[in-house]
N, C-alpha and C positions, 0 to 999 in steps of 0.2 A: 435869594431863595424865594424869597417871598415874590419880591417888583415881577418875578418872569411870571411867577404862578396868576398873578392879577392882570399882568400885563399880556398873556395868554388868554384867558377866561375873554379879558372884555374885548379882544381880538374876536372870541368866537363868538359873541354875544352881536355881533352886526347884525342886521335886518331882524335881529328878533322881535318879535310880534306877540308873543306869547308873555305874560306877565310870572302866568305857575311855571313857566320853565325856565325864565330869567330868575328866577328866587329859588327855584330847584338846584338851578346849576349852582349859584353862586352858595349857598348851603354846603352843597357836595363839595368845591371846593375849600371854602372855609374848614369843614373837618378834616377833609386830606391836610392842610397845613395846622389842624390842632394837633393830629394825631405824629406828624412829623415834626413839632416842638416838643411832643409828650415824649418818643423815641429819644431826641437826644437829650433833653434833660433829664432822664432817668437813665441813659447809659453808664457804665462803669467806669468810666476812662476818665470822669469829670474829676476834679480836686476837690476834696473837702474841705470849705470855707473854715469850719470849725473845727477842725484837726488839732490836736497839741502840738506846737509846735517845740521841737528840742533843743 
């Protein structure tokens, strides 16, 4: 999940020249993969560590 989303980025990041759009991009990605850890660890379906067990 992660290695493709970096290993994309710095695909795209070739010949760039620009420093605000090298630290812009890599930003915007970084939140896309905070906000896609935040999705699944707050999804429903995970198991409760702390459950009673019977």
């Amino acid at each position: 999940m992660f290695k493709e989303r970096i290993t994309t980025w710095k695909k795209s990041q070739i010949g760039q020249t620009s420093g605000y759009e090298y630290e812009r991009s890599f930003t915007s990605m970084i939140q896309e993969i905070e906000e896609e850890v935040f999705q699944t660890m707050t999804s429903t379906n995970l198991k409760d560590k702390n459950k009673k067990k019977l």
